[in-house]
PyMOL Python script that loads the backbone (N, CA, C, O; Angstrom):
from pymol import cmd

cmd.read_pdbstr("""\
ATOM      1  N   UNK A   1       0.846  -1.175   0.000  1.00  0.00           N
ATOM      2  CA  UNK A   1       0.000   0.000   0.000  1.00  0.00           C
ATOM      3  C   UNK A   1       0.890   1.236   0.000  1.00  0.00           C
ATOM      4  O   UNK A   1       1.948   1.046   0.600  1.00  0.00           O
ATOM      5  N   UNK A   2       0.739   2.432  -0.508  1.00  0.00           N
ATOM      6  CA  UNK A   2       1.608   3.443  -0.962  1.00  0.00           C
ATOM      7  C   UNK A   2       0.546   4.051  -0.797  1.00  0.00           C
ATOM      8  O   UNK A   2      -0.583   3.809  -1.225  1.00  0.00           O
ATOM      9  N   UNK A   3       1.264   5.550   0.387  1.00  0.00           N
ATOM     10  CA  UNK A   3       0.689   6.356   0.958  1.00  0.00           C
ATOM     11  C   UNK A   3       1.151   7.717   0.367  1.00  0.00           C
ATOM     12  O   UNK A   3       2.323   8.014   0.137  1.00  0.00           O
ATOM     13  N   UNK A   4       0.468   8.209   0.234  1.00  0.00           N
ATOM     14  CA  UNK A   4       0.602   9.955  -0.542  1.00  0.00           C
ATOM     15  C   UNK A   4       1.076  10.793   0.485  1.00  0.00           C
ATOM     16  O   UNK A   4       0.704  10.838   1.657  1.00  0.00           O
ATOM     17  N   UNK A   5       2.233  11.675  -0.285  1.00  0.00           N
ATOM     18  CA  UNK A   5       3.159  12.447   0.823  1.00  0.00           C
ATOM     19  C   UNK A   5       2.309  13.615   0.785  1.00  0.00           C
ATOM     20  O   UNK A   5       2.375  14.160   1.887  1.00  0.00           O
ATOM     21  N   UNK A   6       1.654  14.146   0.117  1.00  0.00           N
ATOM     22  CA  UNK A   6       0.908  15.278  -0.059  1.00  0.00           C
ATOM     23  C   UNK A   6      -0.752  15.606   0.892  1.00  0.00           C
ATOM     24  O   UNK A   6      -1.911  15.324   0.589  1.00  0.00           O
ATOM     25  N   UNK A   7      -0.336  16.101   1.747  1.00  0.00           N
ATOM     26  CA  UNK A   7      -1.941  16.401   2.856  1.00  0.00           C
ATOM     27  C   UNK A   7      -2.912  16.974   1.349  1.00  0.00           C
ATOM     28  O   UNK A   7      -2.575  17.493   0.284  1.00  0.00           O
ATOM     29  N   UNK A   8      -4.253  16.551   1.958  1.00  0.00           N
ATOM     30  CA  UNK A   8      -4.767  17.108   1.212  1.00  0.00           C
ATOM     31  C   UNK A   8      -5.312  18.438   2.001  1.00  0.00           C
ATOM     32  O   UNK A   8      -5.699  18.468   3.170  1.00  0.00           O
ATOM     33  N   UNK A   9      -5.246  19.546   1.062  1.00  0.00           N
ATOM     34  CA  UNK A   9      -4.815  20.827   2.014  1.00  0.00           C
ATOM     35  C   UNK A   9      -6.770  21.095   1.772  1.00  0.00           C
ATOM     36  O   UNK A   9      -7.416  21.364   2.785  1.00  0.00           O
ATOM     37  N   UNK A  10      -7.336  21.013   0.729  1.00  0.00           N
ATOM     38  CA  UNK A  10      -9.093  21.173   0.945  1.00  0.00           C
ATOM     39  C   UNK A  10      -9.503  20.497   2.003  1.00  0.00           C
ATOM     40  O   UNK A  10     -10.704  20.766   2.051  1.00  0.00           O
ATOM     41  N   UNK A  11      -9.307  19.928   2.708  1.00  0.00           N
ATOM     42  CA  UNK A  11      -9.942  19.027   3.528  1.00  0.00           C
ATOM     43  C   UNK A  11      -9.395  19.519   5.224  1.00  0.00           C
ATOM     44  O   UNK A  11      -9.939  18.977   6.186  1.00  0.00           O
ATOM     45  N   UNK A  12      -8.433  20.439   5.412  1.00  0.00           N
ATOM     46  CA  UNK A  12      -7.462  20.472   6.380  1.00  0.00           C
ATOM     47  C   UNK A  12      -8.328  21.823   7.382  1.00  0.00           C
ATOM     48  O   UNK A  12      -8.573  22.850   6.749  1.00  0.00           O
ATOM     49  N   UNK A  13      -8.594  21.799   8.319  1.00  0.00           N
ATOM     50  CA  UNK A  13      -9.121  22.948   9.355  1.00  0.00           C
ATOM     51  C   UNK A  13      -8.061  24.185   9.740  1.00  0.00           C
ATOM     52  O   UNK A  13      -6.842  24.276   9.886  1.00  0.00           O
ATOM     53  N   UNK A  14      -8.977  24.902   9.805  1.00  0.00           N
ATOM     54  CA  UNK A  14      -7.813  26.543  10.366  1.00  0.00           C
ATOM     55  C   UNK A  14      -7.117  26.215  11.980  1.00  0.00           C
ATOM     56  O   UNK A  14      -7.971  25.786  12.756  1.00  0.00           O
ATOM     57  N   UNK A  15      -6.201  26.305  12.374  1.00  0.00           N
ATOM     58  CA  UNK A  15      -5.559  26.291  13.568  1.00  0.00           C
ATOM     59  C   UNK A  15      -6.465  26.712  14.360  1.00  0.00           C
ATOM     60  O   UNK A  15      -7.139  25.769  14.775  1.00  0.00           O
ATOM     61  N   UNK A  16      -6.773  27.666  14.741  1.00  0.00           N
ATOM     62  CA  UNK A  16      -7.376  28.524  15.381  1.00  0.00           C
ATOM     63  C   UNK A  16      -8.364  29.804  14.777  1.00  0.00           C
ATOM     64  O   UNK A  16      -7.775  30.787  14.328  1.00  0.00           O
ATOM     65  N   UNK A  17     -10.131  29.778  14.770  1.00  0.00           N
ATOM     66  CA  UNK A  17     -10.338  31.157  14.363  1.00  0.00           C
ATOM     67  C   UNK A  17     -10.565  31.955  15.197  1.00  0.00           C
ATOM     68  O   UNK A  17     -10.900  31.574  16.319  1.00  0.00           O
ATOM     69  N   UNK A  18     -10.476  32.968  14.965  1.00  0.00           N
ATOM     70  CA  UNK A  18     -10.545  34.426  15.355  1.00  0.00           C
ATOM     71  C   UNK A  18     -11.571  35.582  14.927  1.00  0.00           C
ATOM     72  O   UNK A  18     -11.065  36.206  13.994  1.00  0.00           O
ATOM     73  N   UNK A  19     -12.691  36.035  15.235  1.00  0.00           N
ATOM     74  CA  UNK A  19     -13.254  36.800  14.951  1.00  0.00           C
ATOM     75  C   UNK A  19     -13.183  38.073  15.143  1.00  0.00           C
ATOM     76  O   UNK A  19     -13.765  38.481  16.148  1.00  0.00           O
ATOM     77  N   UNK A  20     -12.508  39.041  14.317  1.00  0.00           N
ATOM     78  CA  UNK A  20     -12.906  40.540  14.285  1.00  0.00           C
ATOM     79  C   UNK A  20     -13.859  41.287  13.565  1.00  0.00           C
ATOM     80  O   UNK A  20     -14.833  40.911  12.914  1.00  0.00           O
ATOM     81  N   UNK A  21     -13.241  42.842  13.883  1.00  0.00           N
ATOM     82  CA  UNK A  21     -14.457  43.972  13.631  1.00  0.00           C
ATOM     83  C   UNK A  21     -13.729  44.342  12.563  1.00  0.00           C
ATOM     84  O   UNK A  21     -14.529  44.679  11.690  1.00  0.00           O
ATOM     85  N   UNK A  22     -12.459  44.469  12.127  1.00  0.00           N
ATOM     86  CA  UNK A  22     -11.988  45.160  11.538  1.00  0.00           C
ATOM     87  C   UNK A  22     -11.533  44.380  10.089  1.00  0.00           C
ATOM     88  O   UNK A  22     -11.750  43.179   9.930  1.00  0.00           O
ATOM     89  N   UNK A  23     -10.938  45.145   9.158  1.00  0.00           N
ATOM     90  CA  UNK A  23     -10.836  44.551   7.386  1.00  0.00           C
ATOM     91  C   UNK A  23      -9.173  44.493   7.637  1.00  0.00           C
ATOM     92  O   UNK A  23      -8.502  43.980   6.741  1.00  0.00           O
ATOM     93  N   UNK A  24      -8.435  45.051   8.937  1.00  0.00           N
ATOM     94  CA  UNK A  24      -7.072  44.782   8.722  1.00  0.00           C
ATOM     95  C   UNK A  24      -6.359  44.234  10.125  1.00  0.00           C
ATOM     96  O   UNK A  24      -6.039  45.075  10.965  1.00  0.00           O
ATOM     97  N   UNK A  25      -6.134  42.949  10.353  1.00  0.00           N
ATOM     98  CA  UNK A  25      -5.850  42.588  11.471  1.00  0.00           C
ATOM     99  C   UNK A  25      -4.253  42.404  11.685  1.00  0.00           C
ATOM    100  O   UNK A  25      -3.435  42.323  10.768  1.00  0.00           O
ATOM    101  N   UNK A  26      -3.970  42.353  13.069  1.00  0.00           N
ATOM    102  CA  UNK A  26      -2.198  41.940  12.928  1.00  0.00           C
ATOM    103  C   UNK A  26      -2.028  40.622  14.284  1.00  0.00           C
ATOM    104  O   UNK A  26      -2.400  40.495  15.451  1.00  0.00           O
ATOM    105  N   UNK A  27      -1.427  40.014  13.513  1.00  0.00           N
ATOM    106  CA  UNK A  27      -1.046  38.310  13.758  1.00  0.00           C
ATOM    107  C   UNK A  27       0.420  37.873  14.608  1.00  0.00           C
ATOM    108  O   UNK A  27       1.433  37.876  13.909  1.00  0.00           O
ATOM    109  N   UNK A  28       0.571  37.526  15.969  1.00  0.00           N
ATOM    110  CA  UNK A  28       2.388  37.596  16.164  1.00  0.00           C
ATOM    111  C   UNK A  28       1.875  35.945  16.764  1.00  0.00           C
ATOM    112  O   UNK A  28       2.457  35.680  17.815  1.00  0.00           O
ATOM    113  N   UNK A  29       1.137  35.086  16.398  1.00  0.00           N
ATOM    114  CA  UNK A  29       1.262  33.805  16.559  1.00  0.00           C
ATOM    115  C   UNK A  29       1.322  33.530  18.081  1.00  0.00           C
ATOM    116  O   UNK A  29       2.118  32.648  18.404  1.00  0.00           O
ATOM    117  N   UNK A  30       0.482  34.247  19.275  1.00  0.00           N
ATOM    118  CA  UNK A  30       0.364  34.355  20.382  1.00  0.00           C
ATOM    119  C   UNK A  30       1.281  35.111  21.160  1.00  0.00           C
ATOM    120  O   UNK A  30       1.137  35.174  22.381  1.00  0.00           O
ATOM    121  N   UNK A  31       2.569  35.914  20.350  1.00  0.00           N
ATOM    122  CA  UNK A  31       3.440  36.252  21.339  1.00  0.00           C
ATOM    123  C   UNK A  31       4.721  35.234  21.941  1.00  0.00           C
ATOM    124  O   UNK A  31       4.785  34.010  21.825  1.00  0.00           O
ATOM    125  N   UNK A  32       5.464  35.927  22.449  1.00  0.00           N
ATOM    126  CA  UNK A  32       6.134  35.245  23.336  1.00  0.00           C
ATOM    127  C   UNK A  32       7.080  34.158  22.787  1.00  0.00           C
ATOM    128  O   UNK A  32       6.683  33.749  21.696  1.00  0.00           O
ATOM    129  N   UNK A  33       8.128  33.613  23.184  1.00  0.00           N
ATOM    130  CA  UNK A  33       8.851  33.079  22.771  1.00  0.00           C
ATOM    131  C   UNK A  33       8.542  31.821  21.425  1.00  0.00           C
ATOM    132  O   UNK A  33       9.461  31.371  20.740  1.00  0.00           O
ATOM    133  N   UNK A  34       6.807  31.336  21.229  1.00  0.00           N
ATOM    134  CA  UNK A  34       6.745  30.434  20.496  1.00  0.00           C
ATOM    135  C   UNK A  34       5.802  31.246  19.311  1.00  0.00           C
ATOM    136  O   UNK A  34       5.176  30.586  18.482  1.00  0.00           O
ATOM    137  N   UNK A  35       5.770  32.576  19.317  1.00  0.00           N
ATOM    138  CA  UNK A  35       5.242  33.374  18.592  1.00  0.00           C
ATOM    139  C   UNK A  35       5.982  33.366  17.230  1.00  0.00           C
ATOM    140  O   UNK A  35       6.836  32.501  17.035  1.00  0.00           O
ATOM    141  N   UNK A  36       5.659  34.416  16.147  1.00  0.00           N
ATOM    142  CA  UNK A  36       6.236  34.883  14.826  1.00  0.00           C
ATOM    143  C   UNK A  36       6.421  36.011  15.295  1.00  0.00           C
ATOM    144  O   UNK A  36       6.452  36.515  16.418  1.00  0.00           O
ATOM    145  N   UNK A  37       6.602  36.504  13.730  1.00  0.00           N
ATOM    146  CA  UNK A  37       7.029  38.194  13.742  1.00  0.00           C
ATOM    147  C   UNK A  37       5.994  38.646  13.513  1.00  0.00           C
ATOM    148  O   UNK A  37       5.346  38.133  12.601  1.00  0.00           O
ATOM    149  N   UNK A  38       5.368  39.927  14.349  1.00  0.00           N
ATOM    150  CA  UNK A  38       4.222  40.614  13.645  1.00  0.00           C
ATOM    151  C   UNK A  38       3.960  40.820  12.030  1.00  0.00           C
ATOM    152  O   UNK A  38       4.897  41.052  11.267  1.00  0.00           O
ATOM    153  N   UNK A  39       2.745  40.725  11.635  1.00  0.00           N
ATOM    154  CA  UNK A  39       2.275  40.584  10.739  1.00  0.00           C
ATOM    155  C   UNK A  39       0.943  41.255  10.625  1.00  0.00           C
ATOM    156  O   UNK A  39       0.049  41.058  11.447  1.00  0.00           O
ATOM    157  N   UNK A  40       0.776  42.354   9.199  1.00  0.00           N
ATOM    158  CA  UNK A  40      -0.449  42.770   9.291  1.00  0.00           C
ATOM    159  C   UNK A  40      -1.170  42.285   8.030  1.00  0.00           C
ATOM    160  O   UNK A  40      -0.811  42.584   6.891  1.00  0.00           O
ATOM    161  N   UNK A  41      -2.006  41.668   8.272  1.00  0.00           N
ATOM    162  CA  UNK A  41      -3.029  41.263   7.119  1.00  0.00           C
ATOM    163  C   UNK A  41      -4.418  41.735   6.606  1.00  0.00           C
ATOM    164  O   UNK A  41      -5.407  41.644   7.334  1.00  0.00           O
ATOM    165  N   UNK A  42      -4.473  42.149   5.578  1.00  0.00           N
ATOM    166  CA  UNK A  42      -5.948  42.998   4.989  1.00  0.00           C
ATOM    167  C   UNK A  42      -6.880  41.366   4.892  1.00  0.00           C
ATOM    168  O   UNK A  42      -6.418  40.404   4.277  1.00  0.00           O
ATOM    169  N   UNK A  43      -8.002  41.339   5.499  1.00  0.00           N
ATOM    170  CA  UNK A  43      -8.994  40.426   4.938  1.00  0.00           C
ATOM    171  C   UNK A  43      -9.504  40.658   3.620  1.00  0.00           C
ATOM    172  O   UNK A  43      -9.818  41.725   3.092  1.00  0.00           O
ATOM    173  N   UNK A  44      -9.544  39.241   3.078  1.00  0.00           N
ATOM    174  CA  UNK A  44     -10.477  39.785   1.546  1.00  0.00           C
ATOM    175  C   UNK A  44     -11.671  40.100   1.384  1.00  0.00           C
ATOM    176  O   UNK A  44     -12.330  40.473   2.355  1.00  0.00           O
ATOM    177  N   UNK A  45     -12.169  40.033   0.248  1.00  0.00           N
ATOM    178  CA  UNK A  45     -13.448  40.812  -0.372  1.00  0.00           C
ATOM    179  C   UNK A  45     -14.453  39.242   0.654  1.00  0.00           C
ATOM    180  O   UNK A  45     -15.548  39.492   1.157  1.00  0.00           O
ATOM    181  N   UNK A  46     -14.157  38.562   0.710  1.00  0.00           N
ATOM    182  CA  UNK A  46     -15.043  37.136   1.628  1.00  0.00           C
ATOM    183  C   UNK A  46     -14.934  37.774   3.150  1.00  0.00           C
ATOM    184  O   UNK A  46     -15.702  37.378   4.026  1.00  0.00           O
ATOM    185  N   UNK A  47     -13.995  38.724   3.400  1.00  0.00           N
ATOM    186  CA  UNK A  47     -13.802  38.690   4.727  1.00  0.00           C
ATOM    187  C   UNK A  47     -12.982  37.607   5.902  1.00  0.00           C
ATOM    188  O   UNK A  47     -13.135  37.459   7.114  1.00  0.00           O
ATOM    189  N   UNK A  48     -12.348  37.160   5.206  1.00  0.00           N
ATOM    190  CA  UNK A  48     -11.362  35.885   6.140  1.00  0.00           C
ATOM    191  C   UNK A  48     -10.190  36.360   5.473  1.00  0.00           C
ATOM    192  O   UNK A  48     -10.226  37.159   4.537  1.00  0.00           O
ATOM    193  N   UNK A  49      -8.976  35.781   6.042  1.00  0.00           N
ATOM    194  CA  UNK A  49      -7.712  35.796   5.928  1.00  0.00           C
ATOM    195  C   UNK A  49      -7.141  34.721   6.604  1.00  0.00           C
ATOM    196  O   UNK A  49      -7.465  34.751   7.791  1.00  0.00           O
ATOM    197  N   UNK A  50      -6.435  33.805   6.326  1.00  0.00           N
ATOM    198  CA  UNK A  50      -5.054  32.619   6.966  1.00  0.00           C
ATOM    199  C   UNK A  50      -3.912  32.988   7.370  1.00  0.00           C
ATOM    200  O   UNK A  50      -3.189  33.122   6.382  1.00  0.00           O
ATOM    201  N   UNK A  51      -3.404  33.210   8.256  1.00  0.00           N
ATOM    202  CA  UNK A  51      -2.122  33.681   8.368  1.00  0.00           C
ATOM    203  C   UNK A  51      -1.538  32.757   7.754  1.00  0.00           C
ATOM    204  O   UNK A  51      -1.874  31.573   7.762  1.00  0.00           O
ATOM    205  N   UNK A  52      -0.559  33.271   7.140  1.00  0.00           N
ATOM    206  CA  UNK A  52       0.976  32.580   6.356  1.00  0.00           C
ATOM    207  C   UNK A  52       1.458  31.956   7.619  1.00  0.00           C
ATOM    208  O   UNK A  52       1.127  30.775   7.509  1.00  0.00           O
ATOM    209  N   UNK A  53       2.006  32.102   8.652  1.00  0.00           N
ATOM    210  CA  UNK A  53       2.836  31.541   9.801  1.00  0.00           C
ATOM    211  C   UNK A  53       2.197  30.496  10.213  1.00  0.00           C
ATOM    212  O   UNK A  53       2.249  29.371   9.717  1.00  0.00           O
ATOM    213  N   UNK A  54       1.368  30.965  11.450  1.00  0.00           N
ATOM    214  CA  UNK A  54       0.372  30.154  12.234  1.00  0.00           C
ATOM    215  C   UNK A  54      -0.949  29.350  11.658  1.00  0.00           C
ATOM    216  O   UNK A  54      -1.366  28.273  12.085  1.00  0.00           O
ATOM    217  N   UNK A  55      -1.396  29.982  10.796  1.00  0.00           N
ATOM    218  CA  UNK A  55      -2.767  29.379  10.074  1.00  0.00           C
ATOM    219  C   UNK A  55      -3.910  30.219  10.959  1.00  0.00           C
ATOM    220  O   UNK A  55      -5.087  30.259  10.600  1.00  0.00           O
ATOM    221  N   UNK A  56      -3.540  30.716  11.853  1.00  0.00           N
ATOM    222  CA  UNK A  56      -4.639  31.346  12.113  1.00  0.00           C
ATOM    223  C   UNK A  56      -5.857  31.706  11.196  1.00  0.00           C
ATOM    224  O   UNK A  56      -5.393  32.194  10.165  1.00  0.00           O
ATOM    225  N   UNK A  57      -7.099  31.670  11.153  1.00  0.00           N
ATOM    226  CA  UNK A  57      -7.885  32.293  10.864  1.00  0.00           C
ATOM    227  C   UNK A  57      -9.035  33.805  11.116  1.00  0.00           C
ATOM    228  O   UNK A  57      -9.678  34.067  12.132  1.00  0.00           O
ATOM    229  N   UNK A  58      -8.996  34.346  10.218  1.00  0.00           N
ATOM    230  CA  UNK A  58      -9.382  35.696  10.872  1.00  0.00           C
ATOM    231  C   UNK A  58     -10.646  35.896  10.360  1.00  0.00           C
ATOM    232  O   UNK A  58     -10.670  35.751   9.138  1.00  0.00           O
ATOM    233  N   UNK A  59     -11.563  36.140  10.794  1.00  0.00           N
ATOM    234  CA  UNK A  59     -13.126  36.420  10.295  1.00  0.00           C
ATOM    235  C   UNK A  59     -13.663  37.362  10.394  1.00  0.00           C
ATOM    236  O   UNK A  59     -13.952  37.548  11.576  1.00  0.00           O
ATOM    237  N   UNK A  60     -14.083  38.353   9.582  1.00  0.00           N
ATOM    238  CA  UNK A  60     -15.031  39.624   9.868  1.00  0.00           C
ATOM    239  C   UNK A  60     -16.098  38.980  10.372  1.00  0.00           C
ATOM    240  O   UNK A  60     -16.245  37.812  10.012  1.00  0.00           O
ATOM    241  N   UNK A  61     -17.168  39.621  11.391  1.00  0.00           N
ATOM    242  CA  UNK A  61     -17.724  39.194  12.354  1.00  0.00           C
ATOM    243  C   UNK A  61     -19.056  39.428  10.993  1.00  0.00           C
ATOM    244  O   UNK A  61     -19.005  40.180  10.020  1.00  0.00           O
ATOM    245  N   UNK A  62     -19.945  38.660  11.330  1.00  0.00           N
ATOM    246  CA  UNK A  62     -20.938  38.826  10.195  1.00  0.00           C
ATOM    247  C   UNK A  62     -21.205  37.701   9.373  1.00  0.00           C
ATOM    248  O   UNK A  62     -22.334  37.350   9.029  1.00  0.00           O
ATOM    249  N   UNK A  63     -20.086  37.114   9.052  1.00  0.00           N
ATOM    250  CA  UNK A  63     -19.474  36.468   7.788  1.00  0.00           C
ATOM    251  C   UNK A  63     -19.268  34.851   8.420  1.00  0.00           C
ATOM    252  O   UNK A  63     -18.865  33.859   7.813  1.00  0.00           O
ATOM    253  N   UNK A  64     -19.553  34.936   9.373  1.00  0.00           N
ATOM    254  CA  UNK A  64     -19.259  33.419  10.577  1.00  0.00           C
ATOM    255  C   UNK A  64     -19.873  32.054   9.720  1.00  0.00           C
ATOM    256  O   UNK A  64     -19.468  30.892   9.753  1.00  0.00           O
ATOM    257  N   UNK A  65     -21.053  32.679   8.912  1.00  0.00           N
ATOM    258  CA  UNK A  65     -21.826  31.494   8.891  1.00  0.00           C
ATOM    259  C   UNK A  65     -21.399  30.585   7.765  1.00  0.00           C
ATOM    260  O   UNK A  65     -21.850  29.477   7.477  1.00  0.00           O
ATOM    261  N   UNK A  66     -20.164  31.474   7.024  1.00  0.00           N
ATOM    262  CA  UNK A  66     -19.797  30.949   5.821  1.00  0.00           C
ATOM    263  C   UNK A  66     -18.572  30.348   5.864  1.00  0.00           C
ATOM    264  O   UNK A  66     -18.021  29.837   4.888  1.00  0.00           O
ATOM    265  N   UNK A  67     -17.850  30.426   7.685  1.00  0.00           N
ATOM    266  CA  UNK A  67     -17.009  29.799   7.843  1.00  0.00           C
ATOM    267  C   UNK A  67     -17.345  28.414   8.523  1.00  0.00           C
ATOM    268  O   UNK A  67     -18.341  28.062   9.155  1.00  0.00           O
ATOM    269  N   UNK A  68     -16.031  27.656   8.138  1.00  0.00           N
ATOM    270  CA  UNK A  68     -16.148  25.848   8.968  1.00  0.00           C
ATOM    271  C   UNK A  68     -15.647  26.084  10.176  1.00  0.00           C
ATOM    272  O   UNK A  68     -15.002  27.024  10.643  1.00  0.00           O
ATOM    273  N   UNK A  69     -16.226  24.634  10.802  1.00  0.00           N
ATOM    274  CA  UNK A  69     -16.208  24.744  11.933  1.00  0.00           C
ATOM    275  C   UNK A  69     -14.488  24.951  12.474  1.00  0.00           C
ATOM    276  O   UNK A  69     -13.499  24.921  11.743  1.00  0.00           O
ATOM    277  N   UNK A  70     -14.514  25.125  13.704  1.00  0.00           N
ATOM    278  CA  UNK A  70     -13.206  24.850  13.875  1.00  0.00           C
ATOM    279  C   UNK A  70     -12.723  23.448  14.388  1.00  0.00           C
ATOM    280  O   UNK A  70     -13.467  22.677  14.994  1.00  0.00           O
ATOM    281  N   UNK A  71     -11.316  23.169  14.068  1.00  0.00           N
ATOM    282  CA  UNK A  71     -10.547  21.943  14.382  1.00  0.00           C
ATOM    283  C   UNK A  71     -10.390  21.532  15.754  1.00  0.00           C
ATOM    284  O   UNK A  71      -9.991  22.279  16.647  1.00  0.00           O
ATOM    285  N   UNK A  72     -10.725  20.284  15.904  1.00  0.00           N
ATOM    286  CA  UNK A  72     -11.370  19.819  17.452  1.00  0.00           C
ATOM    287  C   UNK A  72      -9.589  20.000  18.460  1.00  0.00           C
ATOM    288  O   UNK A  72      -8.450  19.658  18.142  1.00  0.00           O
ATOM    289  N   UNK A  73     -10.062  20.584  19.519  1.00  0.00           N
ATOM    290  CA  UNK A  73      -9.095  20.960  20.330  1.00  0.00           C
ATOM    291  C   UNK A  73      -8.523  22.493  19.712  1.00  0.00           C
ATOM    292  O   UNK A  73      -7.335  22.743  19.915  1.00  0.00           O
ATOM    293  N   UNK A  74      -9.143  23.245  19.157  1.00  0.00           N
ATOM    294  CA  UNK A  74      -8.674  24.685  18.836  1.00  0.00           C
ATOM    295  C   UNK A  74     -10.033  25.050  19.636  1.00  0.00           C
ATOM    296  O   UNK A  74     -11.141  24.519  19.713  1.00  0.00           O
ATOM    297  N   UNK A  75      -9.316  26.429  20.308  1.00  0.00           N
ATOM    298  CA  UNK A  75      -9.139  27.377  21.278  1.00  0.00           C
ATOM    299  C   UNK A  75     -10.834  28.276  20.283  1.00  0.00           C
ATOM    300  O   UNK A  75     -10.908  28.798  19.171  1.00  0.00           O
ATOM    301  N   UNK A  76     -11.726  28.095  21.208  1.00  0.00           N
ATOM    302  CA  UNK A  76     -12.626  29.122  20.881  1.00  0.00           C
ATOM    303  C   UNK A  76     -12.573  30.782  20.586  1.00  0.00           C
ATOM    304  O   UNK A  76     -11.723  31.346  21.275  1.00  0.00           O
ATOM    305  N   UNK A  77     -13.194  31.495  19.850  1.00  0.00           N
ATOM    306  CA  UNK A  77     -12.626  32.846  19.861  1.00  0.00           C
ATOM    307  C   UNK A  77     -13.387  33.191  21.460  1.00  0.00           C
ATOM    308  O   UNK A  77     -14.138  32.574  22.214  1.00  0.00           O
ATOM    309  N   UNK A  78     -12.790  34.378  21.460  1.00  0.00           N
ATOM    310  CA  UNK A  78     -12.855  35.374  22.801  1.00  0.00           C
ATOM    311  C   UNK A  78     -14.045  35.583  22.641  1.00  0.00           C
ATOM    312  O   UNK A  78     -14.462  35.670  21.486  1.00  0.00           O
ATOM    313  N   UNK A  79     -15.001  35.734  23.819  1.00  0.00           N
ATOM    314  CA  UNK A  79     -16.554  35.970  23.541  1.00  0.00           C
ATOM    315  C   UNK A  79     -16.650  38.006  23.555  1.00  0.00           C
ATOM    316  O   UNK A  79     -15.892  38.706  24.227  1.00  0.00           O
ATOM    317  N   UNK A  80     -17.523  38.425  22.837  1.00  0.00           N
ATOM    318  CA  UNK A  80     -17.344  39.935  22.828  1.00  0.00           C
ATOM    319  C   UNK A  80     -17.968  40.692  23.973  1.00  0.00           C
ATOM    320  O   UNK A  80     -18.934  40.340  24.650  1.00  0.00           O
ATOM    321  N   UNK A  81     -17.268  41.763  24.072  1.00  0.00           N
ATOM    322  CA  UNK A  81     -17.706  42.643  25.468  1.00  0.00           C
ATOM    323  C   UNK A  81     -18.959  42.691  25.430  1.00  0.00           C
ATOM    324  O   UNK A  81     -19.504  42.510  24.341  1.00  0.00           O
ATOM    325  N   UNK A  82     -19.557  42.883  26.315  1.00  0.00           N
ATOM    326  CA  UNK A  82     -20.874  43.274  26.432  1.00  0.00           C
ATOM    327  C   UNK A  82     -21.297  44.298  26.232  1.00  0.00           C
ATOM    328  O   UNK A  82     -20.704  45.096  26.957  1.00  0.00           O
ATOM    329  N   UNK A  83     -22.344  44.990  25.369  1.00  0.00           N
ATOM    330  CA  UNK A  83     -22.485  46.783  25.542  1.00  0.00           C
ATOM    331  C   UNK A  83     -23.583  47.072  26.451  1.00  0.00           C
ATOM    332  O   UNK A  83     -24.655  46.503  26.662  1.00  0.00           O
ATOM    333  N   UNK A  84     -22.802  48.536  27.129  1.00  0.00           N
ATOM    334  CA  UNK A  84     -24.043  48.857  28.069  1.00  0.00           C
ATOM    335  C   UNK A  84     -24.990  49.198  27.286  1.00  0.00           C
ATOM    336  O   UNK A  84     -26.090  49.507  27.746  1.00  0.00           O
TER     337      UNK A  84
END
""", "prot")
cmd.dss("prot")
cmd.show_as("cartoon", "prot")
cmd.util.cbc("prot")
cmd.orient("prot")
């Protein structure tokens, strides 16, 4: 049996998503010694972006429903402030 070296990358989940407000987010892979280098990324015309480094995923808030789920054992996004 001969196994394919190639992941299939359609089929593969975002590391972690992230939901923002904004069309330009910046990415340092949590910080701290196991972090990247800052990075600022414009979301596209869909409103998501992948980080190149981490895989992070970034979501304009709105746009959720057109994203997949996330990958089991990734970190829920931050729940949003509450407004008075």
């Amino acid at each position: 049996m001969q196994r394919s070296s190639k992941p299939n990358i359609k089929n593969m989940q975002p590391f972690e998503t992230i939901l923002v407000d904004s069309n330009v987010v910046a990415c340092n892979g949590g910080g701290g010694p196991l972090g990247h280098p800052r990075v600022y990324l414009n979301l596209s015309a869909e409103g998501k972006i992948e980080c190149p480094y981490c895989s992070r995923l970034y979501v304009l808030r709105g746009k959720v429903a057109e994203t997949p789920p996330a990958a089991p054992g990734a970190h829920p996004p931050p729940a949003a402030p509450a407004k008075p």
